[in-house]
N, C-alpha and C positions, 0 to 999 in steps of 0.2 A: 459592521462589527464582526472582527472575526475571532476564531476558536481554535485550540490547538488539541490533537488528542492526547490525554495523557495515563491511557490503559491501553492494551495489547492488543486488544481487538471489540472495536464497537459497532451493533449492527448498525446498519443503514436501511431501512425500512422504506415500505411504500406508502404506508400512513402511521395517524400519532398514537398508535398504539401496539402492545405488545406484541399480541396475533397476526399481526399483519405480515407481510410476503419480506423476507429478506432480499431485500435489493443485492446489497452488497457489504461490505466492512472498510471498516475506517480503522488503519493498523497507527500504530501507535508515534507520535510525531508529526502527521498530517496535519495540516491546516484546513479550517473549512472557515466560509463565510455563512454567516448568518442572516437568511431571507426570511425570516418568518418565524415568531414565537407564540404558541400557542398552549399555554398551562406550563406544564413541565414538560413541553416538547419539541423544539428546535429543526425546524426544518433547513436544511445546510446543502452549501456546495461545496463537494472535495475543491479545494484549490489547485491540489495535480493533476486530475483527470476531468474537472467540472460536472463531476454523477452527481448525482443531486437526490435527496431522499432523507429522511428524517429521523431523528436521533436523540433519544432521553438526556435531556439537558444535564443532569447528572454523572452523566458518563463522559463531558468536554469542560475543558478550563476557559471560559472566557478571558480573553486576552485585553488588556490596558493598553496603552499608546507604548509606555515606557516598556510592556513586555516585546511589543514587536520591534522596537528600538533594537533592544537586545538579542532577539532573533539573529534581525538584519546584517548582524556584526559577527555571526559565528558560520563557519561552513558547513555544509552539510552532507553526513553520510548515510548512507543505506547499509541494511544488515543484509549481510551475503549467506547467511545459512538461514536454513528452517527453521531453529529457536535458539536465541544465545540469552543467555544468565545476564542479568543485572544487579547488582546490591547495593543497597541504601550504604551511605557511608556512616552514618551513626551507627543506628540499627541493626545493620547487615538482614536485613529483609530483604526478600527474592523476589523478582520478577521475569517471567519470561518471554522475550520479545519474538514475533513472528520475523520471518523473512521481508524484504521490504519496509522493516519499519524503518521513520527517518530521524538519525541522532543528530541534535545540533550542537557542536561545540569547537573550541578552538582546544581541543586538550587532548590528544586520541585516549583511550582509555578511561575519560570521563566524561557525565554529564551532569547538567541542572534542570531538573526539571520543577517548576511550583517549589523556588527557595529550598529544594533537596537535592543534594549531590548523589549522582550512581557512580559505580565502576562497572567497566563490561569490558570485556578483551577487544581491544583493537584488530587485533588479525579477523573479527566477524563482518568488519565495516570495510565499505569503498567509499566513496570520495562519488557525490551526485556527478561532480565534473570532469571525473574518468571515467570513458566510455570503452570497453572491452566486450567486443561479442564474440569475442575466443573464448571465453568462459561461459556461452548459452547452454548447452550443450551438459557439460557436468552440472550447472547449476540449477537444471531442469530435472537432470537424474535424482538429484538428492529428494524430490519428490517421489520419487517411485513408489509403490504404496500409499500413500493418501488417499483417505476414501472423499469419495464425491460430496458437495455440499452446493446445492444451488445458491447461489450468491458469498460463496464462502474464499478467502483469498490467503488461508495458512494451510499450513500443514496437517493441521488439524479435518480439515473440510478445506475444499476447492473446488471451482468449476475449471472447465477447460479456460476461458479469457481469463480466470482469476489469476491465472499458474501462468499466461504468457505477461502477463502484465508486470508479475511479479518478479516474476524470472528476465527479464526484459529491464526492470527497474533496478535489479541487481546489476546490471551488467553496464548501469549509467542511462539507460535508454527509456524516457518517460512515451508508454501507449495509452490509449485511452480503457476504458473499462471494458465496455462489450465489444465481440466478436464482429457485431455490424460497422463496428466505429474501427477498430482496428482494422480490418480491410483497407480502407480510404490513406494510411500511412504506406510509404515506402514504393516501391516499383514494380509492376507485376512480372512475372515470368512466363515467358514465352513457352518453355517446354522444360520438363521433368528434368531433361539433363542437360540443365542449365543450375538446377539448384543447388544451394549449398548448406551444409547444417548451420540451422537458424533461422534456413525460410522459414515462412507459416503457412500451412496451408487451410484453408478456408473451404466447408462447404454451406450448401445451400440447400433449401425446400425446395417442392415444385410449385411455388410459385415465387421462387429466383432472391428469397430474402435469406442472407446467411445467417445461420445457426450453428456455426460449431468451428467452433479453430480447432487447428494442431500445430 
């Protein structure tokens, strides 16, 4: 059974309760599957990175056969800036979507989400299936200032792997979550001046487990 998100940012926990250690966040369009339900609390795997951690069932729309049907039929884009506007089309009620969130629709400038139409400006979105890493680079800068958030992946709060993920998923390119996992992607480099903007570069503890992108 799986679940779709349909709010801006929901934590991913290490256990089924509030207190507990922010894993990570589950930005708004993500799909997760559903492993395990305990009271009002859902323990899930991202379906684009497979992070795994747990999540106030209230805060996801469980999905019907007929919603993923629907899914399946629309293409999907990513938000290329740090927060763009959504509004309800009856309503005109605001929402504000983090960078990386994923729109699904065949309409640019619209969506559906749970039987409600938004509008959001097109020029915020890319195309999952357009890959540009000529755009790493600015779309990293637009984070500048962001304070630090362990397990945090907006603009709001970020860790270092939240911001290459993120930035990374703007630009078409799905990484995994943590710094240890993102290592094992792509080719390494032999020496410094071979590199080009958009490496990542990776360090380590002294006992040789990576802790830290850039």
């Amino acid at each position: 059974m799986n679940a779709i998100i349909n709010l801006p940012l929901v934590p991913l926990r290490a256990s089924d309760n509030e207190s507990s250690e922010l894993y990570s966040q589950l930005l708004f369009g993500e799909r997760v599957e559903i492993i395990e339900i305990r009271e009002r609390w859902l323990f899930v795997r991202n379906l684009s990175d497979n992070y795994r951690g747990w999540v106030d069932q209230k805060m996801v729309h469980v999905l019907s056969s007929s919603d993923e049907d629907q899914l399946a039929e629309k293409m999907k884009y990513v938000v290329q800036v740090p927060l763009t506007l959504c509004c309800k089309n009856h309503s005109n009620e605001k929402m504000f979507l983090p960078g990386g969130s994923i729109i699904h629709t065949n309409k640019l400038g619209e969506f559906t989400m749970i039987d409600e139409i938004y509008h959001l400006s097109s020029s915020d979105l890319i195309s999952k299936e357009e890959t540009n890493s000529q755009n790493l680079i600015p779309l990293a800068l637009q984070y500048l200032n962001a304070p630090y958030l362990w397990g945090g992946k907006s603009i709001l709060g970020i860790d270092c792997s939240g911001l290459v993920q993120v930035v990374f998923a703007m630009s078409g390119i799905q990484l995994n979550r943590d710094a240890s996992e993102q290592v094992e992607s792509g080719q390494a480099i032999d020496s410094l001046s071979e590199t080009k903007p958009g490496d990542l570069a990776f360090f380590e503890n002294s006992n040789g487990k990576i802790i830290h992108v850039g």
